[in-house]
C-alpha positions as CSV (number, residue, x, y, z in Angstrom):
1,X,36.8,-95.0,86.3
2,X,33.6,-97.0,87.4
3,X,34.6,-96.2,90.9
4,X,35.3,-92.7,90.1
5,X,32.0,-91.4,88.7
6,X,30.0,-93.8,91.5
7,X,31.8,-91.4,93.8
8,X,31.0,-88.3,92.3
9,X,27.4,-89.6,91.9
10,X,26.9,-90.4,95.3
11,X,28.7,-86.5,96.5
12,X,26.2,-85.2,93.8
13,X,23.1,-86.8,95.5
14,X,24.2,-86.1,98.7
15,X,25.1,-82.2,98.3
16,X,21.8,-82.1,96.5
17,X,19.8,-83.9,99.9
18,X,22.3,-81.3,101.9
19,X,21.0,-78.5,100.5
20,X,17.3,-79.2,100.3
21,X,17.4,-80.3,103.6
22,X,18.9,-77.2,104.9
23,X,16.4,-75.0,104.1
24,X,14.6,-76.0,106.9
25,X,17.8,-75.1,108.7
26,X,17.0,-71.4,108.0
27,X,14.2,-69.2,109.2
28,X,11.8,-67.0,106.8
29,X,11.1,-63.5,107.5
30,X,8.2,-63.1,109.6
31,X,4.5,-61.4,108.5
32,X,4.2,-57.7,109.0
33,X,2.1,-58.8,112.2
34,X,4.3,-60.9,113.5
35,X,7.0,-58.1,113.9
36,X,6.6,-56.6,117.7
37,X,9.8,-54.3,117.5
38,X,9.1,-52.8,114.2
39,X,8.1,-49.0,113.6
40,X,4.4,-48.4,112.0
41,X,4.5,-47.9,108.3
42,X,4.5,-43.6,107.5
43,X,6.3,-42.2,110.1
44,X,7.7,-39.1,109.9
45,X,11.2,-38.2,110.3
46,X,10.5,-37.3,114.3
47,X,8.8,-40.3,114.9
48,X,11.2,-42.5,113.2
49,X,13.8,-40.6,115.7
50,X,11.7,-40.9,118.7
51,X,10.9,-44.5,117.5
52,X,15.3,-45.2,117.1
53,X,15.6,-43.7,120.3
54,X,13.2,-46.4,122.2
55,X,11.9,-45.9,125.9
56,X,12.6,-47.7,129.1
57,X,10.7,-50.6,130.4
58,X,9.6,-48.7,133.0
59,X,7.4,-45.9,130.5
60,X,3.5,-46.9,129.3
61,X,0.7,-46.0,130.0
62,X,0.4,-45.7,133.8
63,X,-0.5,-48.8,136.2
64,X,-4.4,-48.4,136.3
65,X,-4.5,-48.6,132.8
66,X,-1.2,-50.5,131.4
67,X,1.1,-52.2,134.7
68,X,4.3,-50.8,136.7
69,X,6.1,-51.4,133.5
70,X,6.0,-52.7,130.0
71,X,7.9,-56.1,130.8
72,X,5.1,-57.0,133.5
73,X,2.7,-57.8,130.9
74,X,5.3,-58.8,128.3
75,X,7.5,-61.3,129.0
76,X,10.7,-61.1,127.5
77,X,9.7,-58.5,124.5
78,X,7.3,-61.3,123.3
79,X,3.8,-61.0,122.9
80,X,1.8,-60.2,126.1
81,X,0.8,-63.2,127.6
82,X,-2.8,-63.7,129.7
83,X,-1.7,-64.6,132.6
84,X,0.2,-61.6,133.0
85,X,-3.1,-60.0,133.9
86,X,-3.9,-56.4,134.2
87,X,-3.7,-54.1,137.2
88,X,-7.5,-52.8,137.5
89,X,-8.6,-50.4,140.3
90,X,-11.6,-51.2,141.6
91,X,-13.3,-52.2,145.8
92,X,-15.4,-54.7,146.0
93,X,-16.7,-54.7,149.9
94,X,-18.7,-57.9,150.8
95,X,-21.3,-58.2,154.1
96,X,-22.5,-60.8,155.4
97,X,-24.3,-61.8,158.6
98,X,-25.8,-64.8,160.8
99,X,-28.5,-64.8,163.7
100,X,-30.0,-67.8,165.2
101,X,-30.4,-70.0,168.3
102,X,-27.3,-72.2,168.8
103,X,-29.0,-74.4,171.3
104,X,-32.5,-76.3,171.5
105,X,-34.8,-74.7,174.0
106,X,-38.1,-76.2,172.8
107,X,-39.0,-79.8,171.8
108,X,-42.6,-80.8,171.0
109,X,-44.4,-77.5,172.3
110,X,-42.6,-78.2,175.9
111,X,-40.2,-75.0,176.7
112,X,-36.7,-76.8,177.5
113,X,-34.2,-73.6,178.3
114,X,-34.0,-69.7,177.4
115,X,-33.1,-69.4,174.0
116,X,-29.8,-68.5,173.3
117,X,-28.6,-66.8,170.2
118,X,-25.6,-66.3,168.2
119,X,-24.8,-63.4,166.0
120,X,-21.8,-62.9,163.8
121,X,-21.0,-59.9,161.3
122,X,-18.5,-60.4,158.4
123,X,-17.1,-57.7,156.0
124,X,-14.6,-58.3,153.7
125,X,-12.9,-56.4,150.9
126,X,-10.1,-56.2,147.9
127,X,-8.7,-53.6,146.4
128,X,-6.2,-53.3,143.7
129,X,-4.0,-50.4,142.9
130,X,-0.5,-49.4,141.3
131,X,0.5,-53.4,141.1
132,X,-0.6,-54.0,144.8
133,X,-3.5,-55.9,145.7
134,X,-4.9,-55.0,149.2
135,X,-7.5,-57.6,150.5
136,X,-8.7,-58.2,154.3
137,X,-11.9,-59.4,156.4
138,X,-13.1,-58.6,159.6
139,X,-15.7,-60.7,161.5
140,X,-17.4,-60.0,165.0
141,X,-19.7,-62.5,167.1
142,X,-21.7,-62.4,169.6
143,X,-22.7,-65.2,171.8
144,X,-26.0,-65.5,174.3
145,X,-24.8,-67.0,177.5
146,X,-26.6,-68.3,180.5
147,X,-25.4,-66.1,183.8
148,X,-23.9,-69.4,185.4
149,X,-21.3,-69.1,182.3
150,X,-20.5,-65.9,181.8
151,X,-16.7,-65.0,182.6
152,X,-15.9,-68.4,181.9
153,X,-17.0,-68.6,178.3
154,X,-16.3,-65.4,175.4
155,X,-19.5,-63.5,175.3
156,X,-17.5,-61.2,172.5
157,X,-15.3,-62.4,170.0
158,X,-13.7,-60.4,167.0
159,X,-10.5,-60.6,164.2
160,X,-9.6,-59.4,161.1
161,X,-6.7,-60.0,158.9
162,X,-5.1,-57.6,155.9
163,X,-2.8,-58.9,153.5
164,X,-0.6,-56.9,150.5
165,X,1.2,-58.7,147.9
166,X,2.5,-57.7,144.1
167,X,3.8,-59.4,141.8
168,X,7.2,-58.5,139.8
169,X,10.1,-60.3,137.8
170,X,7.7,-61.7,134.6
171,X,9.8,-63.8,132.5
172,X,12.5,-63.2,134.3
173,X,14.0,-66.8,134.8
174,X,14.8,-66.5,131.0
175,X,13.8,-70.8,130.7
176,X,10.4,-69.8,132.2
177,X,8.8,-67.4,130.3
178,X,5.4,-67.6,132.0
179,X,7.1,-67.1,135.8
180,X,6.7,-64.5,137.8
181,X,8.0,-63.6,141.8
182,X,5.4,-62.5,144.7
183,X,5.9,-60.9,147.6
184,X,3.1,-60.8,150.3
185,X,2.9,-59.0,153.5
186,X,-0.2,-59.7,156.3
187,X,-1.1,-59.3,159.3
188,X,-3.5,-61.2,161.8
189,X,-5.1,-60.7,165.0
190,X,-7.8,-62.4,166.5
191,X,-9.5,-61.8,170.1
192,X,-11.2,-64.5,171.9
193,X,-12.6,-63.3,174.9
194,X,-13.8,-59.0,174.0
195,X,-14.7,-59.2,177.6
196,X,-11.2,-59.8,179.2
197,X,-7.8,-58.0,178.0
198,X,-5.8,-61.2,177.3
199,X,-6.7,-64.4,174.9
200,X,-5.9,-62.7,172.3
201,X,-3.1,-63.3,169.3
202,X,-1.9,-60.9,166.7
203,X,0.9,-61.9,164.2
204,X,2.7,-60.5,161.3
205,X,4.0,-62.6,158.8
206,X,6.3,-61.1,155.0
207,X,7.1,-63.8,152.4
208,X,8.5,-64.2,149.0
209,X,7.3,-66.6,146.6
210,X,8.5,-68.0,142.9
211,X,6.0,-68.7,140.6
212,X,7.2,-71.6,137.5
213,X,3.1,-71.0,136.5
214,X,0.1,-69.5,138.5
215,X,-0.9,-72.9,139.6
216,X,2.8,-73.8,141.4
217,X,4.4,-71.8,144.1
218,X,7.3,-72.3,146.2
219,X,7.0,-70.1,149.5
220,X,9.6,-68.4,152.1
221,X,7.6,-66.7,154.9
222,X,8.8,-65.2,158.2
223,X,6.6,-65.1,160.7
224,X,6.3,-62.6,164.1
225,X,3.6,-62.8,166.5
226,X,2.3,-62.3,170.3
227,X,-0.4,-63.8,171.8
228,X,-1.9,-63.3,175.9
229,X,-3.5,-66.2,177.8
230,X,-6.9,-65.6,179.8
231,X,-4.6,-64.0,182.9
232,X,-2.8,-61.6,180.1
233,X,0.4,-63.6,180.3
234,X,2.9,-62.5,177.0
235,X,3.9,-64.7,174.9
236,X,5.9,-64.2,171.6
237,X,7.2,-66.5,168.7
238,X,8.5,-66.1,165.3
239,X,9.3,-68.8,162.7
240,X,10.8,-69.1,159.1
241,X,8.9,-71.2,157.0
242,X,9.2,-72.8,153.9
243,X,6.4,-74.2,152.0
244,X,5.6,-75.8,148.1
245,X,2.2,-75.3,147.0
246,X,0.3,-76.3,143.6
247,X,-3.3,-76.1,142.7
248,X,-5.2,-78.3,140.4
């Protein structure tokens, strides 16, 4: 009998640890604030219909002021997150510019050489519209040179580059929330010598990148491009590249 009620004591105690310790098992109903898929309080019948019927995730309120779609900023139905940042429409144009001798044509009040001077103009902008930012530069230069060097050296010198990318698939990778896919397009072109029709190169490059987090990127890019030599002699080459970037 001893044994008996030792064993019905020790069930007793343990059911009674069970059940306490369970309620940690179970989850309580969240604050009225926490509840993101829950209709405002006094609807009327229409709304509550309108509200039943949901929308796609492709509705809101337009990309200027919202995104492409409502899962771009809110990753899996959660909460929207920061760095799921807003599409904002806006150009910001930059100039700049140098002048200046590039060589040393006085010492100590004694003329040594002509001076020669170098100029270079830069403009660069960024635009961002409908999900798409659109960025590129442009930069000219211009270069003194003494008659003995001229045809041999690039009096005239220009390039510019423009480059698309958007991002898309936020929270997509269910086990990373915060990730998100790019894709990129851009094109480069850059002329060495304004003064002769080749020595020049222009290429084209499209990628496709993962993001885990903003700071970490792996990177597919395919890569076109042509490029002439001094005599205007073609050349072409193209490459697939894969690349794993993080930034600290």
């Amino acid at each position: 009998m001893r044994m008996g009620g030792a064993r019905a004591a020790l069930l007793v105690a343990l059911a009674a640890e069970w059940m306490v310790g369970c309620q940690e098992l179970f989850t309580a109903a969240p604050a009225g604030e926490d509840v993101l898929d829950g209709p405002l309080p006094g609807l009327t019948n229409d709304e509550m219909i309108a509200f039943a019927r949901g929308f796609s995730e492709v509705d809101g309120l337009g990309p200027i002021f919202n995104n492409v779609s409502c899962a771009s900023c809110h990753s899996g139905d959660g909460r929207g997150r920061p760095e799921n940042a807003l599409v904002r429409f806006g150009v910001a144009p930059d100039y700049s510019a140098h002048h200046g001798a590039y060589n040393t044509f006085e010492a100590d009040g004694i003329r040594l050489d002509e001076r020669r001077d170098l100029t270079i103009g830069v403009v660069d902008f960024e635009v961002a519209l409908s999900g798409v930012r659109l960025q590129g530069e442009g930069a000219k230069a211009w270069i003194d040179l003494p008659p003995s060097l001229e045809g041999l050296f690039a009096g005239r010198q220009t390039g510019y580059y423009v480059e698309a990318a958007g991002d898309f698939g936020s929270g997509l990778v269910k086990t990373m929330p915060a990730s998100f896919f790019t894709w990129k397009a851009r094109l480069d072109a850059i002329d060495l010598d304004s003064g002769l029709p080749g020595d020049s190169r222009e290429q084209l490059s499209m990628g496709l990148s993962f993001r885990p987090t903003r700071d970490t990127a792996l990177k597919l890019d395919f890569v076109r491009g042509r490029s002439h030599d001094r005599f205007n002699n073609r050349a072409q080459h193209a490459a697939m590249l894969f690349s794993i970037a993080t930034y600290f």
